[in-house]
N, C-alpha and C positions, 0 to 999 in steps of 0.2 A: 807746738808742731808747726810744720812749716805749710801754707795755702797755696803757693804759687814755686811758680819754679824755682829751681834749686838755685842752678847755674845761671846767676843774673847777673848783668850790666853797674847793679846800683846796688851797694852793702848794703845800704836803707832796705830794702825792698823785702831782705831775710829779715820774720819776724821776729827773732829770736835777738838780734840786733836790735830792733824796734821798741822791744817789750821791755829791754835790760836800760837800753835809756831811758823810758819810761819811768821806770821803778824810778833810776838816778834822779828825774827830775821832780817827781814826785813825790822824794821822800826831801829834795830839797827845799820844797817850796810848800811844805806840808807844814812849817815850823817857823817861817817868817812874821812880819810884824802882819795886824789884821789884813788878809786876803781880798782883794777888790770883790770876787765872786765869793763868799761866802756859802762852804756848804756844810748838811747838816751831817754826814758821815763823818767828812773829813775834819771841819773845827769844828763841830757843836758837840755833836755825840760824845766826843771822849771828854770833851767839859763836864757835862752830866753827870757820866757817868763816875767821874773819878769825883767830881764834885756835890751831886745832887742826889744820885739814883741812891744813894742807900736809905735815904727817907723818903723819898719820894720817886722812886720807880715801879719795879715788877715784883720786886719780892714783897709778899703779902706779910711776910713775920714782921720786917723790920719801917713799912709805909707810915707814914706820920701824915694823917687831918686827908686821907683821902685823896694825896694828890699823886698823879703820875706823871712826870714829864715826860715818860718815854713813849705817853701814850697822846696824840694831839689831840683827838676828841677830847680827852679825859681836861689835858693841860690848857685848851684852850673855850670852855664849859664858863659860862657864866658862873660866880658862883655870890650870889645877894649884890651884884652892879659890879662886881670885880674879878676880873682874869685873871689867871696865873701869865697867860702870855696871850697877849692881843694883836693877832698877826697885823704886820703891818703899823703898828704903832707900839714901840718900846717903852713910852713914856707912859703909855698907860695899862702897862705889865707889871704885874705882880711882882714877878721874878726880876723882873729888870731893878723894880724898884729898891727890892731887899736884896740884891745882890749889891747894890751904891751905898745902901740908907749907911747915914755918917755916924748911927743913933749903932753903936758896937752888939746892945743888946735884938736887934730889930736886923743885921745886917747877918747876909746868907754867905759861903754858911757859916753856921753856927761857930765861937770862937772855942769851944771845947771841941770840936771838930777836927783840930788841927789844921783845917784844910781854907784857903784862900785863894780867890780868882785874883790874877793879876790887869795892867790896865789890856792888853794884848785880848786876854779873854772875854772881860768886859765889853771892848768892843766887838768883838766876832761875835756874841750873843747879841747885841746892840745893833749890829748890822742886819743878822739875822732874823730878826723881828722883824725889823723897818722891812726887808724884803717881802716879809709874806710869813716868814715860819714854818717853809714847807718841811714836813719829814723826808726821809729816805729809807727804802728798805734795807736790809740786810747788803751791804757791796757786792754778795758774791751773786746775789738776786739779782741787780741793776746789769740791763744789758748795757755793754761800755758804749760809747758814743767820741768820735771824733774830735778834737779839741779845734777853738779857733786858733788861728796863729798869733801870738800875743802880738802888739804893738810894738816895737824897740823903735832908737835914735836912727841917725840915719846909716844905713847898715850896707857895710861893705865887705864885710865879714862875710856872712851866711852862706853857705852854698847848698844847705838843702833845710827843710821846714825843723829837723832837729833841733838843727845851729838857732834858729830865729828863739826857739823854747829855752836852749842854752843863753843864749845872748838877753834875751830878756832877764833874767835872772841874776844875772851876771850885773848887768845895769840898775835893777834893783839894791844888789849891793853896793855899788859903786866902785865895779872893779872892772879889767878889760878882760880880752880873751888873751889865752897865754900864746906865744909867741908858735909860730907853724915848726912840727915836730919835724927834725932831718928824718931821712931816709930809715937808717939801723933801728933807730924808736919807733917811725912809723909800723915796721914790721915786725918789728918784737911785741907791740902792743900788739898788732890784728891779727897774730899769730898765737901770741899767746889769751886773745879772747875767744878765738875760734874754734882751738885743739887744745890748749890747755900746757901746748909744750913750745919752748922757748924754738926761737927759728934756728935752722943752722947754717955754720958763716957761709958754704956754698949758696944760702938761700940768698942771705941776705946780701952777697957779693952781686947773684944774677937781679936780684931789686935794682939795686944801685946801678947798674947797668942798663937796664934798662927802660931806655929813655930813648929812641926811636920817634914814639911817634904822641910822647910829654909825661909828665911824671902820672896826669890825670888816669890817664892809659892804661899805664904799666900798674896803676893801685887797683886799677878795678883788672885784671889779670890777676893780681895777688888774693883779691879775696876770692876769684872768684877758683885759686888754685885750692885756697885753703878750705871752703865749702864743698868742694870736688873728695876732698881728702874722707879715708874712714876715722883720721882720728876724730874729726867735725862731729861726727855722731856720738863719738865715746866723752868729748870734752860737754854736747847736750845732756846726754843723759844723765849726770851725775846726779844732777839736781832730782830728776825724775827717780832714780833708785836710791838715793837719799828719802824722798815723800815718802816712797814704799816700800821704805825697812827693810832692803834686800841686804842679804849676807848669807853667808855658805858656810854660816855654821849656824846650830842649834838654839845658840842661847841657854840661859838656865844651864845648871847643875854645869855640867863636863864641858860642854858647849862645842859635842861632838861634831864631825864637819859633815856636810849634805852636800847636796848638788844640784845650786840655782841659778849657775851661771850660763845656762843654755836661755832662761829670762829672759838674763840680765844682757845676752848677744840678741836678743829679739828686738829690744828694746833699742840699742843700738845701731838693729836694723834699721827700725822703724824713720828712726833719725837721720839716716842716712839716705835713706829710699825716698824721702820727704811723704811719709805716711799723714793722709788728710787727718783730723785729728778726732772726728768723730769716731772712723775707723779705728783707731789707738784705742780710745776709748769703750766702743762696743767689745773687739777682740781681747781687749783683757777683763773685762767685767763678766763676757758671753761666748768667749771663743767657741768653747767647747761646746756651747746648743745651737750655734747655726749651722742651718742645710750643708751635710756635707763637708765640716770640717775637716779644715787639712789639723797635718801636726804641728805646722806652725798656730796656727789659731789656737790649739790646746795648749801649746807651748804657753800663748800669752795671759793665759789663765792663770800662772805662777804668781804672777801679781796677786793674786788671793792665797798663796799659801807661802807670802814670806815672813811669816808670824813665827815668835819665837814658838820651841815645842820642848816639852819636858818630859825629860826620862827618868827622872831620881824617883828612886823606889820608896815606895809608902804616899805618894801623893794617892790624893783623894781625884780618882779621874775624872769624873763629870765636872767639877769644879776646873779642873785646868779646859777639858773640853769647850766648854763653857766660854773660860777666859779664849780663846783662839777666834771664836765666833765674832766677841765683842771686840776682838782687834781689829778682823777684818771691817765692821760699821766702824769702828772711830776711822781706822786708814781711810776707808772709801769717802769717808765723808770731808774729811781734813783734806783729800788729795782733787776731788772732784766737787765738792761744794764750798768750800773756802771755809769753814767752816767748824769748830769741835762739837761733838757732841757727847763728848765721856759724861758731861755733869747731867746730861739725862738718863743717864744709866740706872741714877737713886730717886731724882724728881726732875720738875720742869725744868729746863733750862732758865735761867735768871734773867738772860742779857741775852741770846740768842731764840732764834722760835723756833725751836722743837720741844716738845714734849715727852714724858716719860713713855706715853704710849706712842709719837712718831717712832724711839729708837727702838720698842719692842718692835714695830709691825717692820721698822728694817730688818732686826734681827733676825727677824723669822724668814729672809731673803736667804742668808747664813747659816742657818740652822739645820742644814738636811747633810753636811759632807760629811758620809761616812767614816770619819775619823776617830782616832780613840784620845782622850787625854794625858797617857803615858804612852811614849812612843816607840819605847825597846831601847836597843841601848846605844843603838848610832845610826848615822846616815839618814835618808831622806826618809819621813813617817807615809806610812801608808792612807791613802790609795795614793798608788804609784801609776807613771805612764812610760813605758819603756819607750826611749827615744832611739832609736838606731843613727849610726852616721849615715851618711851618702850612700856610702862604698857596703856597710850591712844591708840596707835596706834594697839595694840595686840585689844583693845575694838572696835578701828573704823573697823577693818577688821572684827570684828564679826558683825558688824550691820546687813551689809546687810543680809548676812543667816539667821541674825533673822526676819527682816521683812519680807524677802521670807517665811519665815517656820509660822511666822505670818498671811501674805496675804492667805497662801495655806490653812489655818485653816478657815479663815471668808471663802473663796470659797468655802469649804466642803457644809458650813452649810448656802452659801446664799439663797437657796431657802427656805431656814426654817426660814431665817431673814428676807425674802421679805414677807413670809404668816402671820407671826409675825407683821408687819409693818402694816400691813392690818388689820387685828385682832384688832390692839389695835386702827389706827383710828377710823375703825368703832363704839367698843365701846368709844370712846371719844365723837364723834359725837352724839353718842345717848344720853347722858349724857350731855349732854349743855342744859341750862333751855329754855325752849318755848320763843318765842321773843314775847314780849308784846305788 
């Protein structure tokens, strides 16, 4: 979600722009030869773990000789003059040692293992020690932090701190930067990053054009048309109702249709409106328990009930029941902690920290909506919130003052409708034929 203004000077500035480079460069540079900064998330951890932790991590069934690497007290523990890993010196680590030793039967891991570090790994662990060994928690735990700006050659390229992360990288492999995009590319690319739909030639006729007062200008105009735009909100969101399994139909069995796309237009809003993101966050988690809830806020509650829902008959209901609760904790958790937690549903988590008992005492956040586990036989499952449009609801707040201004009319005149009432019995009464 977006922090600062919508409508800015500098594409940079939109983070949503910032965030998707980001990723690009970090999944670039997540895979190169050993890393100058060595860290433990990024290359140690998944060495470990695809390499070590099955012997020697968290899970207690399968641990061999008491060691944990995932754990650094544990990993870094005297044990009779020898470390498994000795911060700060490699060469007199355990692990360091047995991961080189030339001795096949002595060298980690194991060759029935199937599994071997190559030289790239070798040193990223090697580095890592000499550094210190620190751990890391969990990524989605670490508050992000700023990067410095890498070093590069001498640079004429760059035109904002991006470029300098791109350019670096670039020069690590020994390649340049590709050649500046014409006009029609430029705008088919930031058009189609920012709405998702290719430009049209009028658009890209008035680009080309305009050039007044330099092309620099006229590009920050462009994005700043296309951030302006509602598609800008529908091309954000997708990702976002991607994470939380929205769909306007049922799932299971008949996979009858519902209706979630008032959501899924919330959502869009939200993107559009540049909604602060803790807001986003509280309103679809809580809409509906703060002071005073509009029907927008309850609207953004939907996010907890895009879970599939089954109507086939003979299902065992508390058991699907059940199942809806525990979709809600996996989504919430996958979409707001970065993190899964299904494998705590049976035991502890292995590799992540939660436990069997964190995912119950979430569950039990879950476990109060009035729901049934067989839904009937289509449309949206109960409890429902009836949403009127504009133009309904401008009419339901007129009712009542009509019926008041109604009620107040027959009052005027009920004693004229009670003498009236009398009136007419009586002659009805007298008009009934003699009884025979």
């Amino acid at each position: 979600m977006n922090y600062g203004p919508k409508n800015t000077t500098d594409p940079l500035a939109d983070p949503h722009i910032r965030l998707l480079l980001s990723c690009v460069l970090l999944f670039a540079t997540a895979h190169e030869s050993p890393a100058q900064d060595v860290q433990y998330n990024r290359d140690v951890r998944p060495i470990l773990a695809d390499k070590c932790f099955r012997c020697h991590g968290p899970d207690a069934a399968t641990r061999e000789g008491e060691l944990r690497l995932d754990d650094r007290s544990n990993a870094t523990r005297d044990r009779d003059g020898h470390r498994a890993i000795a911060p700060g010196n490699a060469a007199a680590s355990e692990v360091f040692r047995r991961v080189t030793a030339a001795d096949p039967d002595e060298r980690m891991p194991p060759r029935d293992s199937g599994s071997s570090l190559n030289a790239d790994e070798i040193e990223n662990l090697r580095q890592w020690i000499k550094d210190g060994a620190e751990y890391q928690s969990h990524w989605s735990f670490v508050a992000p932090r700023r990067a410095a700006l890498p070093s590069v050659n001498a640079d004429t390229w760059s035109i904002n701190p991006v470029d300098r992360f791109v350019l670096a990288n670039l020069e690590r492999h020994g390649r340049s930067p590709s050649a500046k995009a014409d006009n029609a590319t430029l705008i088919r690319r930031a058009t189609l990053d920012l709405t998702g739909l290719p430009p049209a030639l009028q658009e890209i006729d008035a680009f080309e054009r305009d050039s007044a007062d330099g092309h620099d200008a006229a590009y920050q105009r462009l994005i700043d048309r296309l951030l302006a735009s509602p598609r800008y909100g529908e091309r954000m969101a997708t990702a976002w109702l991607d994470a939380a399994r929205y769909a306007d139909t049922n799932g299971y069995f008949t996979d009858n249709d519902r209706a979630m796309w008032l959501w899924r237009d919330w959502v869009i809003s939200a993107f559009n409106s540049n909604m602060p993101f803790d807001r986003f966050t509280i309103e679809q988690l809580a809409g509906d328990l703060l002071p005073n809830s509009t029907m927008e806020q309850k609207i953004a509650t939907g996010f907890n009930r895009n879970h599939m829902v089954n109507n086939e008959t003979g299902i065992i209901e508390e058991e699907f029941r059940v199942e809806y609760v525990v979709d809600r904790v996996d989504t919430t958790a996958t979409v707001w902690m970065g993190l899964t937690v299904g494998c705590a549903r049976c035991h502890d988590h292995k590799y992540d920290p939660i436990s069997q008992k964190d995912f119950y005492r979430f569950f039990s956040y879950f476990n109060n909506v009035p729901e049934r586990g067989l839904s009937g036989s289509g449309g949206n499952a109960a409890p429902l919130l009836k949403v009127p449009t504009a133009e309904q609801q401008n009419r339901l707040n007129e009712l009542p003052g009509m019926i008041a201004a109604a009620q107040q009319d027959v009052s005027a005149i009920a004693k004229q409708l009670d003498a009236a009432q009398t009136t007419w019995e009586t002659t009805a009464l007298s008009e009934l034929p003699a009884p025979v």
